[in-house]
VODOGU-763327 format. One record per residue: y, z, x of N, C-alpha, C, O in turn. Coordinates in steps of 0.2 Angstrom, whole numbers, padded with zeros to 4 digits, always signed. Layout:
BEGIN
YZXYZXYZXYZX...
//
This chain:
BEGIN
+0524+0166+0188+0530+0163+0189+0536+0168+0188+0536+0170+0182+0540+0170+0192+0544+0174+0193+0551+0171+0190+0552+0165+0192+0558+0175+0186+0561+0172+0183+0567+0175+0183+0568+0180+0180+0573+0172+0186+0580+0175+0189+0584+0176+0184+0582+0173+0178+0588+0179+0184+0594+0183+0180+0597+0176+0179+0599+0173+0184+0597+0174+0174+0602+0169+0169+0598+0163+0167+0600+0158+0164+0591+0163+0170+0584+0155+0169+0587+0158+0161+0589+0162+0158+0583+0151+0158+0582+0151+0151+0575+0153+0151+0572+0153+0156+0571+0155+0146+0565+0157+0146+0562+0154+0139+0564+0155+0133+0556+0148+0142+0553+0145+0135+0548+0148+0132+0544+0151+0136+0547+0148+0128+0540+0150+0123+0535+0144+0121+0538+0139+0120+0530+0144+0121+0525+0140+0119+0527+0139+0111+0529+0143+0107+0525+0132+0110+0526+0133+0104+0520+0133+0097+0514+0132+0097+0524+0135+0093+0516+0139+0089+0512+0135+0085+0514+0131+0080+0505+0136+0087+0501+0129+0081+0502+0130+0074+0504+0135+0071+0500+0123+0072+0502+0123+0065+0498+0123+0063+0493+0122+0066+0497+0124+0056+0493+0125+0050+0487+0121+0050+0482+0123+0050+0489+0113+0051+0484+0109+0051+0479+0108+0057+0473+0106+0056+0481+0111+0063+0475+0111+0071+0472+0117+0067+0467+0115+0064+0473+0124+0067+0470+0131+0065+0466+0126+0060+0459+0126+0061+0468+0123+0055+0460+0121+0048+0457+0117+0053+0451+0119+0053+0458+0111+0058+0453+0108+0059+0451+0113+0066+0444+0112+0067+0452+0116+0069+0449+0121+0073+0444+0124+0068+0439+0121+0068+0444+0130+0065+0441+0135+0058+0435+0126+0058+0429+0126+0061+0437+0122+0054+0432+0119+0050+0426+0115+0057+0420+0115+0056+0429+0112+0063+0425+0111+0068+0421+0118+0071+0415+0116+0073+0422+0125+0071+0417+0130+0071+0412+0131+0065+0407+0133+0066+0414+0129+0060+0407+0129+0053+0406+0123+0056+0403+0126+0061+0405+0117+0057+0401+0112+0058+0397+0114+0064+0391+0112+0063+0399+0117+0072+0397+0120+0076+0388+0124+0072+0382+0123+0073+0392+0128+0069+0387+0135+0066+0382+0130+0061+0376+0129+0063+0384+0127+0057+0379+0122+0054+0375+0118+0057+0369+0118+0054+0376+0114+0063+0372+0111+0065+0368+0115+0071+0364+0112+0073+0369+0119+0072+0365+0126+0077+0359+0130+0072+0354+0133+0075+0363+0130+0065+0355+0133+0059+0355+0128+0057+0359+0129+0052+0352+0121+0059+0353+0115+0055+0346+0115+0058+0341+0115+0055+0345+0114+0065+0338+0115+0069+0335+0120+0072+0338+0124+0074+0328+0119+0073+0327+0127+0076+0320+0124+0080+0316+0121+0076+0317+0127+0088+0313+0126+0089+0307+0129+0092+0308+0133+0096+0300+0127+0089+0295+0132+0089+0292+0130+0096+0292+0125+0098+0289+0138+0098+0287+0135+0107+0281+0133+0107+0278+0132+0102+0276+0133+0114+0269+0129+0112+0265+0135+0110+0260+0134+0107+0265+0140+0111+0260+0148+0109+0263+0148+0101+0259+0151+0097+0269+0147+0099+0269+0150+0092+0269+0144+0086+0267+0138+0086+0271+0148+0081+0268+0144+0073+0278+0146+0070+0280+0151+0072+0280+0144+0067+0285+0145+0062+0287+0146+0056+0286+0141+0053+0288+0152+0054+0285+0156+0047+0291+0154+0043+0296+0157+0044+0293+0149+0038+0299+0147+0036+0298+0149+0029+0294+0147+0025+0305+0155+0026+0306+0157+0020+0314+0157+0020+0318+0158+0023+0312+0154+0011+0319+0152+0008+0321+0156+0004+0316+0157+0000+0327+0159+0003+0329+0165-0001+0326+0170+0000+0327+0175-0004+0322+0170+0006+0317+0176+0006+0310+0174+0004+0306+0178+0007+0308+0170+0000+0303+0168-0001+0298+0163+0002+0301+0157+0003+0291+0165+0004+0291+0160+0009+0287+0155+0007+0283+0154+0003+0291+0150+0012+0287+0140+0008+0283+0138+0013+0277+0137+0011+0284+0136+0018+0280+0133+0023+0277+0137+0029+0277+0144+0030+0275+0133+0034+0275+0135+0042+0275+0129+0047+0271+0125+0045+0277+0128+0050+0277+0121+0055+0275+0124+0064+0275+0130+0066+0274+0119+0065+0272+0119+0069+0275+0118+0077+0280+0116+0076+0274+0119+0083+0277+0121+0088+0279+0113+0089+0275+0108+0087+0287+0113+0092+0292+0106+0092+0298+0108+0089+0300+0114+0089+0303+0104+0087+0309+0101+0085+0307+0101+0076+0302+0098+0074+0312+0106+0070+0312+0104+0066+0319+0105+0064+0324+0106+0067+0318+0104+0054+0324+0104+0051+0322+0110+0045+0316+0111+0042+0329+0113+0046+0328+0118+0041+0335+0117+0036+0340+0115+0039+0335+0120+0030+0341+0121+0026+0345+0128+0027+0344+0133+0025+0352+0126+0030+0356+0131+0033+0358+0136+0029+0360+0135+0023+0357+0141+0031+0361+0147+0028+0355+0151+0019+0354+0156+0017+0352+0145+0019+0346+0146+0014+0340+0147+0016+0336+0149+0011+0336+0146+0024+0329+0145+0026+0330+0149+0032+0333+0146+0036+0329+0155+0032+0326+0158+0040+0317+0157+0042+0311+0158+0040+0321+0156+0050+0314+0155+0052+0311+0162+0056+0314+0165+0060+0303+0163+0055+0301+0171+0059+0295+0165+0064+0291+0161+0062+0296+0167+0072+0293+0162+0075+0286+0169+0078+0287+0175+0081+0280+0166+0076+0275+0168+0077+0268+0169+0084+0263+0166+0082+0268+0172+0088+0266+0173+0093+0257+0171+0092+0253+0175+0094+0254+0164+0090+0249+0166+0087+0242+0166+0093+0237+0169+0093+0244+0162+0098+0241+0164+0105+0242+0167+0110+0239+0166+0115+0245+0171+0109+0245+0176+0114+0240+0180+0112+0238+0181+0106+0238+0185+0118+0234+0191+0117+0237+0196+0118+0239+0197+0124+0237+0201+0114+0241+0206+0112+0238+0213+0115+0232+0212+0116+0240+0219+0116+0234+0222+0119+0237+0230+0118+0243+0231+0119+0233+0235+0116+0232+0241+0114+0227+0244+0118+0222+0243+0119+0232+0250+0119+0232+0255+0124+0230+0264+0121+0234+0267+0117+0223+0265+0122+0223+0272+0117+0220+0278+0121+0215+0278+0124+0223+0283+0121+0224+0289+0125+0226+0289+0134+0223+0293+0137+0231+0283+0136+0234+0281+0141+0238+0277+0139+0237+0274+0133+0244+0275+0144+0249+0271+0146+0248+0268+0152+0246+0271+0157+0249+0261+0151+0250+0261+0158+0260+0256+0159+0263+0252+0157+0260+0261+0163+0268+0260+0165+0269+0255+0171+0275+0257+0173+0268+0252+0175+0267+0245+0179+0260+0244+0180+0257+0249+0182+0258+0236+0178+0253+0235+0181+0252+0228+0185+0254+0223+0183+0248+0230+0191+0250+0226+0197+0243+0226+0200+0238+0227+0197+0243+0227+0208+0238+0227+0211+0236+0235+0215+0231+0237+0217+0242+0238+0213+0241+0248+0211+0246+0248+0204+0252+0248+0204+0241+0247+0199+0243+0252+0193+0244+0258+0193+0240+0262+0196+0252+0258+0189+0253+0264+0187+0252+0266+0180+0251+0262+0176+0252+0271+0179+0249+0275+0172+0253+0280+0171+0255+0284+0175+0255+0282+0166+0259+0288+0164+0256+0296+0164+0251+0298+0161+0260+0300+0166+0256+0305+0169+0255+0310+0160+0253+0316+0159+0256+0306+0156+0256+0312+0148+0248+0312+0148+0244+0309+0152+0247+0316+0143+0240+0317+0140+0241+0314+0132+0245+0317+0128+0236+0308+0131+0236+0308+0124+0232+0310+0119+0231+0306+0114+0226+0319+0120+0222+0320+0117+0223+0319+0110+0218+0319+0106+0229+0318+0107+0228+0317+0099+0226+0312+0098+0223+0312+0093+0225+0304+0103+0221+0301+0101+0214+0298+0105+0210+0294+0103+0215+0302+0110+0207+0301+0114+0202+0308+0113+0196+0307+0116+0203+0312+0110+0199+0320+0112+0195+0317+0103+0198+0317+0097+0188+0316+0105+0185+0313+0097+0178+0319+0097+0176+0321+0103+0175+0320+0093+0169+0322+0093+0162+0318+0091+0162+0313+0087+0158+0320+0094+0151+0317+0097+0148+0319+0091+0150+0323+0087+0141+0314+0092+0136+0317+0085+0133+0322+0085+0130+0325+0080+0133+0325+0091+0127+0332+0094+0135+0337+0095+0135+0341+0099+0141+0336+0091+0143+0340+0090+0145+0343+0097+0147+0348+0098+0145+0338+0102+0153+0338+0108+0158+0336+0106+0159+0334+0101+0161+0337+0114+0166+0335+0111+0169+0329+0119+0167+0330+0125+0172+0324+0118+0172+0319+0123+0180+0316+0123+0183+0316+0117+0182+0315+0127+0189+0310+0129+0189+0305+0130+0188+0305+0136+0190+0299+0126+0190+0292+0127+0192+0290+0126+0195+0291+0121+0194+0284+0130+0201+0279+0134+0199+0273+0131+0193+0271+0132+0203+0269+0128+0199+0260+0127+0202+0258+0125+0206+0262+0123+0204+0251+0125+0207+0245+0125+0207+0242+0120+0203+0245+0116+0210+0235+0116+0211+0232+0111+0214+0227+0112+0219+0227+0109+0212+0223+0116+0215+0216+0114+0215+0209+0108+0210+0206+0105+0219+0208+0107+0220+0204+0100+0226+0201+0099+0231+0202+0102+0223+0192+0094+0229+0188+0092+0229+0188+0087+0225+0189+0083+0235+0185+0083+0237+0182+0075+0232+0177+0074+0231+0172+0077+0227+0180+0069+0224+0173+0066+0230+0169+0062+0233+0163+0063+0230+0175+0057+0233+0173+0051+0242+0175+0050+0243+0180+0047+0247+0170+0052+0253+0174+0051+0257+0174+0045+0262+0176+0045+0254+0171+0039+0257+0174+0034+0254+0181+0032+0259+0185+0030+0248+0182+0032+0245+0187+0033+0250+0193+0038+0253+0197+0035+0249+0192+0043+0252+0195+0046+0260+0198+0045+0262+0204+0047+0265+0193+0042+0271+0195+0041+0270+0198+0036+0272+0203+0036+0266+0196+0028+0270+0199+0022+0264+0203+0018+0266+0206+0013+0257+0204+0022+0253+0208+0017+0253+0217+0018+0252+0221+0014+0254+0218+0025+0254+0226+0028+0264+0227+0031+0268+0223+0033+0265+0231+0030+0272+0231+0033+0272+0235+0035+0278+0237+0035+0266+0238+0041+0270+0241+0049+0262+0237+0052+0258+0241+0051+0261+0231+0055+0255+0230+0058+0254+0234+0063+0249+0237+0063+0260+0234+0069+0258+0238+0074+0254+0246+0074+0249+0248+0077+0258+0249+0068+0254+0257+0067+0247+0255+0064+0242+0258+0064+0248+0250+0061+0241+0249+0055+0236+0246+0059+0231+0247+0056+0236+0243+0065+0231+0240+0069+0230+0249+0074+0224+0252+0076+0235+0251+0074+0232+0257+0080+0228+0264+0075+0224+0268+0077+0230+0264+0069+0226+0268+0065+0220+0266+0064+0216+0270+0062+0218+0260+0063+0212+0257+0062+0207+0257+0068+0202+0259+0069+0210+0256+0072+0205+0255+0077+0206+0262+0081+0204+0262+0087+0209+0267+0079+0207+0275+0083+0202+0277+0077+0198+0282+0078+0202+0275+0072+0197+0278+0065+0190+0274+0067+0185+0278+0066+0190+0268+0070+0184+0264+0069+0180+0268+0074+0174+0269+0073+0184+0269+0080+0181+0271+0086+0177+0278+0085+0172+0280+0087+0181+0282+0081+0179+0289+0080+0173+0289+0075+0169+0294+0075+0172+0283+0070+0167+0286+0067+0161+0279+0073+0155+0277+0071+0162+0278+0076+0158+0275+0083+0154+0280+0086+0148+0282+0085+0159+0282+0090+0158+0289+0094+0157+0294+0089+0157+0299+0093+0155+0297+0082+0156+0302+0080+0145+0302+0078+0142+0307+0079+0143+0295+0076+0134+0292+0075+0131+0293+0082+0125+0293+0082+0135+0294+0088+0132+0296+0097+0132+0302+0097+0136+0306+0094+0127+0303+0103+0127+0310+0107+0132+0309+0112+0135+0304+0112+0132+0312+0115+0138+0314+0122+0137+0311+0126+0141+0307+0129+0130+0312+0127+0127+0307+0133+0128+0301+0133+0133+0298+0137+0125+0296+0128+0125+0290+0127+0133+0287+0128+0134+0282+0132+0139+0291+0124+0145+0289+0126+0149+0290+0132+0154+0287+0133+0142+0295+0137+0146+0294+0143+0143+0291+0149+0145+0292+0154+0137+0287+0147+0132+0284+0150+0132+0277+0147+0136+0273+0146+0125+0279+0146+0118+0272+0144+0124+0268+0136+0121+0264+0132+0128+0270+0135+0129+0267+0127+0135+0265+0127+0136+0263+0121+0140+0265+0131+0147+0263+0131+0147+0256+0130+0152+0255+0126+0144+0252+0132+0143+0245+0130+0141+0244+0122+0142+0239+0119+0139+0249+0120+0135+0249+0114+0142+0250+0110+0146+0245+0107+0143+0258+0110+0150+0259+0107+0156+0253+0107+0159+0252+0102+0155+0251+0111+0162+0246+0111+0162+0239+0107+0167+0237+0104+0158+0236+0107+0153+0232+0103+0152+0233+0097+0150+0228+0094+0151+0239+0094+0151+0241+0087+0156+0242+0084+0156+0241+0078+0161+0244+0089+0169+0246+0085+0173+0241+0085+0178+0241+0081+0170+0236+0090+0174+0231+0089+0173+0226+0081+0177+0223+0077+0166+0227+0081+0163+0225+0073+0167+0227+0068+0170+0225+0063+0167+0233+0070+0169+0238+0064+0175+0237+0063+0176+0234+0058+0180+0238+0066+0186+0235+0067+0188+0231+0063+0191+0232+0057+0185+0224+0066+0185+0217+0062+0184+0217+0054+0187+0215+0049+0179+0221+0057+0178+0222+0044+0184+0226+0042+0187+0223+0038+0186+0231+0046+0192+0231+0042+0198+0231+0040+0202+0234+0036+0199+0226+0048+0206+0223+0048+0208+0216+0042+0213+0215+0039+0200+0213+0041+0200+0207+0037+0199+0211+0030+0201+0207+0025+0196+0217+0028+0197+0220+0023+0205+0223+0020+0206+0223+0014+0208+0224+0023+0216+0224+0023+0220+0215+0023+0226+0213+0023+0217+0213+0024+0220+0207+0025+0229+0207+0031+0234+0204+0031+0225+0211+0036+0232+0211+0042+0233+0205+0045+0238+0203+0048+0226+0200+0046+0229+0193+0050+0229+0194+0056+0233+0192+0059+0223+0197+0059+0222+0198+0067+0214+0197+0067+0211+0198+0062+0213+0195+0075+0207+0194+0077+0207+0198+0082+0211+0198+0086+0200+0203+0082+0201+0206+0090+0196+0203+0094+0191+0201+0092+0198+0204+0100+0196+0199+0104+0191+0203+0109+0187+0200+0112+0193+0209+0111+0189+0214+0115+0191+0221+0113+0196+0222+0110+0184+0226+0113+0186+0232+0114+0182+0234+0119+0176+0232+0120+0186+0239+0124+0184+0239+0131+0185+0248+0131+0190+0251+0129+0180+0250+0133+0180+0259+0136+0184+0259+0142+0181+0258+0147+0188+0260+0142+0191+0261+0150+0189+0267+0155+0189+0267+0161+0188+0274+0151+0186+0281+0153+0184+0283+0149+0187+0282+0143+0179+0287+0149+0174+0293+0144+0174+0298+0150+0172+0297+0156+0178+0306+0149+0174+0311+0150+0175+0316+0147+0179+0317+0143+0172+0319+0149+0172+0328+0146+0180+0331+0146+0185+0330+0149+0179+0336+0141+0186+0338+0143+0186+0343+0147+0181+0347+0148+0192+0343+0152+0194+0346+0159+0191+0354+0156+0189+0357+0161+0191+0358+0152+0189+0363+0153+0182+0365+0155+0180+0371+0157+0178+0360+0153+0172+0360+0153+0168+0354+0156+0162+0352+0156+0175+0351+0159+0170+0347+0167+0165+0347+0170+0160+0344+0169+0166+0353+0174+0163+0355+0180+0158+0359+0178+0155+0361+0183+0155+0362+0172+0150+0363+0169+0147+0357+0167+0141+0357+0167+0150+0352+0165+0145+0346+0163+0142+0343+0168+0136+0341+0168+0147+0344+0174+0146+0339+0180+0138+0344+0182+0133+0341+0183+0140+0349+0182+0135+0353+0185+0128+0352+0182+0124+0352+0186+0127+0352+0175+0121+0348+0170+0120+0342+0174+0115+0343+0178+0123+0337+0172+0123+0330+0176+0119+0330+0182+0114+0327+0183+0121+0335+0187+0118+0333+0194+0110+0338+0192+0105+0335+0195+0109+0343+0188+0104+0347+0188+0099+0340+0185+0094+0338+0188+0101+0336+0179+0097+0332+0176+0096+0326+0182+0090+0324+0182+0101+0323+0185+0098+0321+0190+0095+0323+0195+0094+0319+0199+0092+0329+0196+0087+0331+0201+0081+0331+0198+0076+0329+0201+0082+0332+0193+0075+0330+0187+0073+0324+0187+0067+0323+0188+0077+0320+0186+0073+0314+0185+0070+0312+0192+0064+0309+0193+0074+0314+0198+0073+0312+0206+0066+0316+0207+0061+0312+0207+0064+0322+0207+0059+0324+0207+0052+0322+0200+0046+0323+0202+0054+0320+0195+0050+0318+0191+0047+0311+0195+0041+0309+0194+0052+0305+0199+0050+0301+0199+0046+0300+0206+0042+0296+0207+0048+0306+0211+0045+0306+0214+0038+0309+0213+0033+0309+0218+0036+0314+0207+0029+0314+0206+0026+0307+0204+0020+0305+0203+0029+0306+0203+0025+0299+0201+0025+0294+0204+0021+0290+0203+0029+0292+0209+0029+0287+0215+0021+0291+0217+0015+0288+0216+0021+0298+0221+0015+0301+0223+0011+0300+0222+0007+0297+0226+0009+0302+0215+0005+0299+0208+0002+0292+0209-0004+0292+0210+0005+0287+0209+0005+0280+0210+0001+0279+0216-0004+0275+0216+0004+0282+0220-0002+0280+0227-0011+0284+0229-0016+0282+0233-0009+0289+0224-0017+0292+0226-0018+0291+0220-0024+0291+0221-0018+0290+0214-0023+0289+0209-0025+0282+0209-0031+0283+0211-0024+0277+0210-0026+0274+0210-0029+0270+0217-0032+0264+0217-0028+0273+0222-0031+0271+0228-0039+0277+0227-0044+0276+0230-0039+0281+0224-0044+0285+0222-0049+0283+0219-0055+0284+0220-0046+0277+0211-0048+0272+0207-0053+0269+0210-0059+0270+0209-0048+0264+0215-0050+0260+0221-0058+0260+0222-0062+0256+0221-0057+0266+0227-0062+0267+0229-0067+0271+0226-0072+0270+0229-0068+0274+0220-0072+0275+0214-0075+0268+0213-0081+0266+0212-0070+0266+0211-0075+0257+0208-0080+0255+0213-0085+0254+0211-0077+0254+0221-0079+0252+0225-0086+0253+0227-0090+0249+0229-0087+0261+0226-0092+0265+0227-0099+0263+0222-0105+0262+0224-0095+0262+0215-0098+0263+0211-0103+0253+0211-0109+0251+0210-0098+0249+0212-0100+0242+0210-0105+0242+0219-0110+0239+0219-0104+0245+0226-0109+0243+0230-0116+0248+0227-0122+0247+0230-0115+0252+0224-0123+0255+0221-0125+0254+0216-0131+0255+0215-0120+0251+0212-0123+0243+0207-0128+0238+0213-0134+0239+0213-0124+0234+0217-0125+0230+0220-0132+0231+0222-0137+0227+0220-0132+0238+0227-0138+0240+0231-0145+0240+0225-0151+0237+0225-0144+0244+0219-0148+0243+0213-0152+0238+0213-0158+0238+0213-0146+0232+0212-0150+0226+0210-0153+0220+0214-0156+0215+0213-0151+0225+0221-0157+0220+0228-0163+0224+0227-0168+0221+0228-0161+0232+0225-0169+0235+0228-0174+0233+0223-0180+0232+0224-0170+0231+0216-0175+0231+0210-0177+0222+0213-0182+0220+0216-0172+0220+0213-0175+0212+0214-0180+0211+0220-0186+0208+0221-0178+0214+0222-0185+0213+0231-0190+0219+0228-0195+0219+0233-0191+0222+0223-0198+0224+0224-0200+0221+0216-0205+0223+0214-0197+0217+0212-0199+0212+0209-0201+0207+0211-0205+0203+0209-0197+0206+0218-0200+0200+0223-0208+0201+0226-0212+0196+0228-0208+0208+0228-0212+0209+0231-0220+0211+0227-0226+0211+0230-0218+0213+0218-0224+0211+0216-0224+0206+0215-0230+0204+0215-0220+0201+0213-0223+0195+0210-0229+0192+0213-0235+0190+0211-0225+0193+0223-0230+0190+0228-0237+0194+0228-0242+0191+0230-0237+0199+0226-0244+0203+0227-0246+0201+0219-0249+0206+0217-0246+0197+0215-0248+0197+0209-0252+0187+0212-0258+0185+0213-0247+0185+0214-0248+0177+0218-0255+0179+0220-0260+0178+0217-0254+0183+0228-0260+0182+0230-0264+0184+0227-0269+0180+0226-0264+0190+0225-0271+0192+0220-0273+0186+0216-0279+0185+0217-0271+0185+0214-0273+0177+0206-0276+0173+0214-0282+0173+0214-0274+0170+0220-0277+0167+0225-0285+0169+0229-0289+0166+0233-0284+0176+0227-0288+0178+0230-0292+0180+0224-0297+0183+0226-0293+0180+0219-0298+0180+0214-0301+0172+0214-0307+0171+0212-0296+0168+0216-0299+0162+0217-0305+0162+0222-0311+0162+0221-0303+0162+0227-0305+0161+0232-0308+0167+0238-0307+0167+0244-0311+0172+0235-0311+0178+0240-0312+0178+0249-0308+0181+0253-0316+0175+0250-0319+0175+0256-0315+0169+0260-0314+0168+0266-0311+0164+0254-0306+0160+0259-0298+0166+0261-0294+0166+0265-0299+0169+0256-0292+0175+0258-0292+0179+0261-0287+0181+0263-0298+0183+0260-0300+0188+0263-0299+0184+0275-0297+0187+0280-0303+0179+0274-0300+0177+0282-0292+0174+0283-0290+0174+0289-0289+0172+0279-0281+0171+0282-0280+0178+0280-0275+0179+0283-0280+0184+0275-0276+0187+0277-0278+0192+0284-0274+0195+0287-0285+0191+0286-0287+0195+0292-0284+0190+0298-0284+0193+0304-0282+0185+0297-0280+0180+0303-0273+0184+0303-0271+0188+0306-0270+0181+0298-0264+0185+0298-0262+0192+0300-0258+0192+0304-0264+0196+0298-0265+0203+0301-0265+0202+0309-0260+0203+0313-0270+0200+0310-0273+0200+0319-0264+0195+0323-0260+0197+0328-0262+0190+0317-0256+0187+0320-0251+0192+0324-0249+0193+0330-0250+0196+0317-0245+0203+0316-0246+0207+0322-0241+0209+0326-0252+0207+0322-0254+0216+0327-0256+0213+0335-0256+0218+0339-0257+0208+0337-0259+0207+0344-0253+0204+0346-0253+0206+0352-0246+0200+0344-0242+0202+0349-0239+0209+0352-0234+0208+0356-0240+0212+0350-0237+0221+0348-0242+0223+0355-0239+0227+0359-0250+0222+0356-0252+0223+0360-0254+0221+0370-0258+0216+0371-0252+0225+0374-0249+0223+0381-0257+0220+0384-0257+0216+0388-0264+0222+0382-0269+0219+0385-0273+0219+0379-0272+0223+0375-0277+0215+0379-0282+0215+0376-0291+0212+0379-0291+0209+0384-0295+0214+0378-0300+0213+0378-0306+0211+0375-0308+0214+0370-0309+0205+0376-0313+0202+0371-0322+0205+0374-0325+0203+0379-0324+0211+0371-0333+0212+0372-0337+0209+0368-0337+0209+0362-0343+0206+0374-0347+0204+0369-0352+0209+0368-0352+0214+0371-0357+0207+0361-0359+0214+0358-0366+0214+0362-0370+0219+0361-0368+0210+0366-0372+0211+0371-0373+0217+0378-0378+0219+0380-0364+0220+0380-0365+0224+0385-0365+0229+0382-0363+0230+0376-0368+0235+0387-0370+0240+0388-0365+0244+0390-0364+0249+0386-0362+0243+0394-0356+0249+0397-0349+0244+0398-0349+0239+0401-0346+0246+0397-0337+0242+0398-0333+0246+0402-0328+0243+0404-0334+0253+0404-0332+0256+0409-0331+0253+0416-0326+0255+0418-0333+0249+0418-0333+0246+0424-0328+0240+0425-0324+0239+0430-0327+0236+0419-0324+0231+0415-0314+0234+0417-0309+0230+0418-0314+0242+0415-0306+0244+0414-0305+0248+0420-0307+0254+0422-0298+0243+0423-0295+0247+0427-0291+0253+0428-0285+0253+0430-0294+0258+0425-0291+0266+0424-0286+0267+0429-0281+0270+0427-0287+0264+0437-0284+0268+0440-0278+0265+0439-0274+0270+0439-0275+0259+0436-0269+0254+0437-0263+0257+0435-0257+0256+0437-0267+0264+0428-0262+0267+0424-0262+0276+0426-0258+0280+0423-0266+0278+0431-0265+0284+0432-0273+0287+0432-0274+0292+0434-0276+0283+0429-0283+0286+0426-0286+0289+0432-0282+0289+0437-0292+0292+0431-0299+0295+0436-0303+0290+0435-0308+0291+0437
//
């Protein structure tokens, strides 16, 4: 509003004493009833201490607390918390990013056979206990990552190299996570860990590419050991095979010849006892028999009576080529 040479010019006029106290005393009821309530969300727990000293904990919802005397510390007790050890990762998404630092101060550990190995792993964990947690240890964060880079070490420290960087990593991880638990609950910190995960084990970069090189030598060893023995597999036992084979039909063959010439004394044991019976009755069926045998076998026969004299005349010599 712009104002010409000779306007009168008003001034506002100034509050009095009495609006400024009910002003002032309406801001302390403001601030009173704003620390009069406070509210816990559905993952946390609420750590309520008065003068500093702590008396309760309530629960996730709408409570009442006493102003200016009761602070509340609200406690995160489901959520899973997670620890990151010789990496960072700095976005993660569907390409995780990772920080290009190196953290061998806490991944470069020695091995039982006296290597030496670089290992990456994980730590996930929740608040069991939040009074625990707020007032028995007073830095948790460094005192959980001290604990569990020590646990890991004396994990990794009872292996070989190998085993840490193959066949045992499930093992290691599962042991530390044990071990761990003993003694985060022996400090009384108020956590539970929920996973401990290898994320990378390898050698250090000076001595890679010599490892690596071991590695592939040992894998050529085994490839050839297995292929002696695939080999192996197929001729020893089809050798077996046919050993047995050999051996159970000369059993076999054994026990026909022995039984058929067991059979064949018997029967000559038979006829004999028959023929001691009866000689002159066996003496003619075995000559009947015989004659049965032997005269189909022959192309003519001839029956002479013992009355002639010459049988020459009787055979036709010429029929076959004779004189």
């Amino acid at each position: 509003m712009a104002y010409e040479e000779g306007d009168e010019i008003k001034f506002p006029m100034p509050l009095s004493k009495k609006t400024i106290g009910w002003g002032i005393l309406g801001i302390v009821l403001i601030i009173i009833l704003i620390s009069l309530f406070y509210t816990i969300g559905p993952e946390q727990v609420g750590v309520i201490k008065r003068w500093g000293r702590f008396v309760r904990t309530t629960e996730p919802g709408l409570h009442f607390k006493i102003p200016f005397a009761e602070t509340v510390t609200k406690v995160r007790v489901k959520h899973i918390f997670k620890g990151e050890f010789g990496f960072r990762t700095l976005r993660a998404g569907v390409e995780t990013i990772y920080a290009p630092e190196r953290f061998e101060e806490e991944s470069l550990m020695l091995t039982g056979d006296l290597n030496v190995a670089v290992v990456e792993w994980i730590v996930q964990y929740r608040i069991k206990d939040p009074i625990e947690y707020l007032f028995k240890v007073r830095d948790v964060q460094k005192t959980m990552r001290d604990l569990s880079e020590s646990a890991m070490r004396q994990i990794v420290g009872d292996r070989s190299v190998d085993e840490v960087l193959t066949v045992g990593r499930i093992e290691v991880a599962l042991e530390t996570q044990e071990k761990l638990q003993q003694i985060l609950d022996s400090y009384q910190v108020g956590i539970q860990v929920t996973t401990v995960k290898l994320k990378d084990v390898n050698p250090p970069d000076p001595v890679k590419d010599s490892f690596n090189e071991v590695n592939v030598a040992k894998q050529d060893r085994e490839t050839t050991i297995n292929q002696a023995w695939e080999a192996y597999n197929k001729v020893i036992p089809k050798a077996k095979g046919e050993a047995e084979k050999t051996i159970s039909q000369a059993e076999g063959y054994a026990v026909n010849r022995v039984n058929r010439a067991m059979g064949d004394a018997n029967k000559f044991v038979a006829v004999w006892k028959e023929y001691q019976m009866a000689k002159d009755v066996t003496k003619r069926r075995l000559y009947l028999e015989t004659l049965g045998e032997i005269l189909p076998k022959i192309g003519r026969t001839y029956i002479i009576d013992v009355d002639q004299k010459g049988i020459l005349p009787l055979l036709s010599l010429a029929e076959k080529g004779g004189e």
